[in-house]
C-alpha positions in Angstrom: -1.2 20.6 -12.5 -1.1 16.9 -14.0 -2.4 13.9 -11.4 0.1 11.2 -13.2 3.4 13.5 -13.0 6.0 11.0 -11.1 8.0 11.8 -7.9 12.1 11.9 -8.4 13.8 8.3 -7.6 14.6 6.9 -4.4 17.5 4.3 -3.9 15.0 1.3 -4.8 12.0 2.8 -6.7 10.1 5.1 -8.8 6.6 6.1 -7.7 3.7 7.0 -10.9 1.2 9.4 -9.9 -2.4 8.7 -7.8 -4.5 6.1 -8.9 -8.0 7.3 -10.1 -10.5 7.8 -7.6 -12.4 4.9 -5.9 -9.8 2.5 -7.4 -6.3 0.9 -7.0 -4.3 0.7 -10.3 -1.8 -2.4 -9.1 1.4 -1.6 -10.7 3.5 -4.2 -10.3 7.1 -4.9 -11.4 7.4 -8.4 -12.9 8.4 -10.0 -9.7 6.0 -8.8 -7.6 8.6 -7.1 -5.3 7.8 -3.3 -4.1 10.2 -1.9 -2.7 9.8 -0.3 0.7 10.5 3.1 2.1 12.3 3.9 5.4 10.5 4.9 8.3 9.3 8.8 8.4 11.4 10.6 11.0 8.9 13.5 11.4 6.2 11.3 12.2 5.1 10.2 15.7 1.7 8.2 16.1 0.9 6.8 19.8 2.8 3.5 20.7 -0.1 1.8 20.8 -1.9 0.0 18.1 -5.3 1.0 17.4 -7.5 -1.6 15.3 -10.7 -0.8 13.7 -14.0 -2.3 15.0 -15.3 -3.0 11.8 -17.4 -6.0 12.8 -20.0 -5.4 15.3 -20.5 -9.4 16.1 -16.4 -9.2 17.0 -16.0 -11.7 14.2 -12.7 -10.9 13.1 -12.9 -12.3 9.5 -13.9 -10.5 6.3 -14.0 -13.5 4.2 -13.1 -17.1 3.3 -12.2 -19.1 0.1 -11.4 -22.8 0.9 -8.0 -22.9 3.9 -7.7 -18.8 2.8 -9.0 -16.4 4.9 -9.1 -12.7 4.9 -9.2 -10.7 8.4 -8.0 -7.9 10.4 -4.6 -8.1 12.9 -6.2 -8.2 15.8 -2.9 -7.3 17.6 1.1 -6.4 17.9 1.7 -10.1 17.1 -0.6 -9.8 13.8 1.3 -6.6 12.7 4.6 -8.1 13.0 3.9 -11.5 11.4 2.5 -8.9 8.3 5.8 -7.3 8.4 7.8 -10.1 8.1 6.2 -11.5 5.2 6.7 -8.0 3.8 10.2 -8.3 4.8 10.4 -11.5 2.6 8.5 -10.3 -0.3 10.3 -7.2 -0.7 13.8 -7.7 0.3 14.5 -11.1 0.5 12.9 -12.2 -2.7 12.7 -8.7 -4.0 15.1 -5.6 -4.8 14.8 -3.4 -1.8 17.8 -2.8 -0.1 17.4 -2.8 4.0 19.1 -0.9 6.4 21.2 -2.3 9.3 17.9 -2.0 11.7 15.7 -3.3 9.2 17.8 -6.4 8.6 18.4 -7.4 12.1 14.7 -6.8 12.8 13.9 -9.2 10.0 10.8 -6.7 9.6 9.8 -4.0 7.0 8.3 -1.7 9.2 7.7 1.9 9.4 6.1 4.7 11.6 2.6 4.1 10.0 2.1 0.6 10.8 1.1 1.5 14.2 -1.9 4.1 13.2 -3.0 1.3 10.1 -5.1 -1.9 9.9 -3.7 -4.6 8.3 -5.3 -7.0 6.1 -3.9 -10.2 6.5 -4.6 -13.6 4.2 -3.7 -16.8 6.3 -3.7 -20.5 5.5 -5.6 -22.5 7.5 -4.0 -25.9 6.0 -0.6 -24.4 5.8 1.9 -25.6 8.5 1.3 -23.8 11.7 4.3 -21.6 12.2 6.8 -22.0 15.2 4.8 -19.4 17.4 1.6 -22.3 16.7 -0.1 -20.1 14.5 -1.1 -20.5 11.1 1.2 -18.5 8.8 0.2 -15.2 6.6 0.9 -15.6 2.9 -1.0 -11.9 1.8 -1.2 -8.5 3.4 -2.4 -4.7 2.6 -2.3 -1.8 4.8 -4.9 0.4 5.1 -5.3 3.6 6.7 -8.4 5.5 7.5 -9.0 9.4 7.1 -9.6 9.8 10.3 -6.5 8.6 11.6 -4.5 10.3 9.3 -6.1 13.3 10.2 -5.0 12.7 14.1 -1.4 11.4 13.5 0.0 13.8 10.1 -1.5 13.0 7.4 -1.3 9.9 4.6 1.7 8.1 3.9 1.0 9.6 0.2 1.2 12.7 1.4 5.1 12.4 1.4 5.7 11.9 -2.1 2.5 14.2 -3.5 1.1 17.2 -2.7 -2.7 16.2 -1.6 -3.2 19.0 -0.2 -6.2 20.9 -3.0 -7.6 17.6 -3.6 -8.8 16.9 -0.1 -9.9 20.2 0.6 -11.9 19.5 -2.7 -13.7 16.7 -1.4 -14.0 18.1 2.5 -17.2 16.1 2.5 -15.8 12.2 1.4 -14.2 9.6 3.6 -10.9 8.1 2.0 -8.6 5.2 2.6 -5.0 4.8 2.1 -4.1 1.2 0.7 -0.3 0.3 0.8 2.2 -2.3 1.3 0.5 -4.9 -0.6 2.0 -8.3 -1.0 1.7 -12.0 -1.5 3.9 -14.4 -0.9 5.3 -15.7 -4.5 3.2 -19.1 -4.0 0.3 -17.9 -2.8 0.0 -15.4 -5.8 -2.8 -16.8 -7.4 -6.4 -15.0 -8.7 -7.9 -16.6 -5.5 -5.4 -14.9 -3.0 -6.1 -11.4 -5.0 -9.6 -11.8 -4.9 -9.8 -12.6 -1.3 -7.6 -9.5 -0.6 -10.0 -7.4 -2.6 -12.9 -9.3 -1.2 -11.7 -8.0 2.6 -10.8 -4.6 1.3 -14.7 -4.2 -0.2 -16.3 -5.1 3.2 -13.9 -3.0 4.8 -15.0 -0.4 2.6 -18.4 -0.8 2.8 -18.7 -1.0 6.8 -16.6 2.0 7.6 -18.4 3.8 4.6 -15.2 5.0 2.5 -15.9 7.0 -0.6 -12.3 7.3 -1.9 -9.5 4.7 -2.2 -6.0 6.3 -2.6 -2.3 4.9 -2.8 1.3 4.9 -3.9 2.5 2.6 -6.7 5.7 1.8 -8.0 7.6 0.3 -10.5 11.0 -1.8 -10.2 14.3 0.4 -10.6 15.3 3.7 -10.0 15.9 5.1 -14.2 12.6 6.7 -15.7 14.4 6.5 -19.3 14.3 2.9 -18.9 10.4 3.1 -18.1 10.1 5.4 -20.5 7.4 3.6 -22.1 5.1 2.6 -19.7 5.7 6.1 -17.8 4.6 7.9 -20.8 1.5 5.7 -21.3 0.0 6.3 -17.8 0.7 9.8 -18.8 -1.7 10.1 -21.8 -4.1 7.3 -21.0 -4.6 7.4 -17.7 -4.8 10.7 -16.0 -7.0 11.4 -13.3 -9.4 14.0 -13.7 -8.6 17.8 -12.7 -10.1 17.8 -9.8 -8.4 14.6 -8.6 -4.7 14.9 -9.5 -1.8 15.6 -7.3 1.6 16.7 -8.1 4.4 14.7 -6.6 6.3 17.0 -4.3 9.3 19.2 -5.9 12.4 17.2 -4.3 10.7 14.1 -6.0 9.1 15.5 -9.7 10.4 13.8 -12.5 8.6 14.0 -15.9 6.5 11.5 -16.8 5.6 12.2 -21.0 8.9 10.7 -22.0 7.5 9.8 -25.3 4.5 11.0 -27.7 1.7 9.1 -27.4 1.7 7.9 -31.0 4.6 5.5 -30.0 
């Protein structure tokens, strides 16, 4: 079974095979832009949204670099000020194509937002935005084992089959990282450090031993990524124990080329 075999297109995207454990390959298309899936029908978490208590002093924030600071949503308003900055990043400046719903909303959102945390980076010396609050310029989703285990199952879990590799590792905690952006000024080494700098004490007080995640490239033709497809493929397979095959309906081949090209 090879871990870096690539699930079939979608309208907007391609989707390489799981990073290695305890680490988050960012695969990025040149702009930046990921584009996002549509809701999963199947699923149904609670309407409520269930934050993490990952501070016991109820500070909210995870970290600080000048007017940038890294914290959790602490509520419904905090998720959907994350979701319409990925709504900018990804279709308004990017090449995702939104549905009726998801353009009058004016918010990339799915079934899973309401069971994640979300890492937000705001701007304290930014203009406060019109509902008086200081506006979010980076964001990453993360969802915890245990609440996938109560609501489904991962978000991966719909483009690979992760099924041998968690029963593998019965005994490790892993988190789900996902709809990562930053708004195109923002996107600076300080604004990626800060994200990772949130994401690593977030880590460390909920005790994670696994990071996990979907990454994808720009367009929809693997000939055309033939190249950088085929290179993941020989240099940077997980090992056996941690690879996943992308579901049937989604395989597509991912050693386009030999490796001495």
């Amino acid at each position: 079974m090879q871990g870096n075999e690539l699930g079939r297109p979608t309208p907007d995207m391609i989707k390489p095979g799981l990073v290695k454990p305890g680490m988050m390959q960012m695969l990025r298309p040149h702009n930046m832009a990921l584009a996002a899936q549509s809701a999963i029908t199947w699923f149904k978490p609670p309407f409520h949204f269930e934050p993490a208590n990952v501070n016991p002093n109820g500070a909210p924030s995870l970290g600080r670099m000048g007017p940038l600071e890294v914290r959790l949503a602490q509520d419904k308003r905090d998720v959907k000020r994350a979701q319409r900055l990925r709504y900018k990043v990804f279709y308004k400046n990017g090449t995702a194509i939104a549905d009726a719903t998801t353009m009058l909303a004016r918010r990339d959102k799915d079934a899973f937002d309401k069971i994640c945390d979300h890492l937000l980076v705001i701007d304290h010396a930014a203009k406060p935005t019109l509902s008086g609050r200081q506006p979010v310029v980076g964001t990453y989703r993360l969802l915890r084992h245990d609440m996938a285990t109560r609501h489904g199952g991962f978000y991966t879990q719909n483009e690979f089959d992760l099924d041998a590799m968690l029963n593998a590792h019965r005994g490790l905690r892993f988190l789900e990282l996902g709809r990562s952006c930053v708004l195109e000024r923002y996107r600076t080494k300080r604004t990626v450090e800060l994200l990772w700098q949130g994401i690593w004490s977030y880590v460390k007080q909920n005790r994670f031993d696994v990071m996990i995640g979907c990454a994808s490239f720009d367009g929809t033709d693997p000939d055309r990524l033939a190249l950088p497809l085929s290179f993941l493929h020989h240099h940077a397979r997980a090992p056996e124990p941690w690879r996943a095959r992308a579901h049937d309906s989604r395989y597509v081949e991912m050693n386009r080329m030999p490796m001495e090209t």
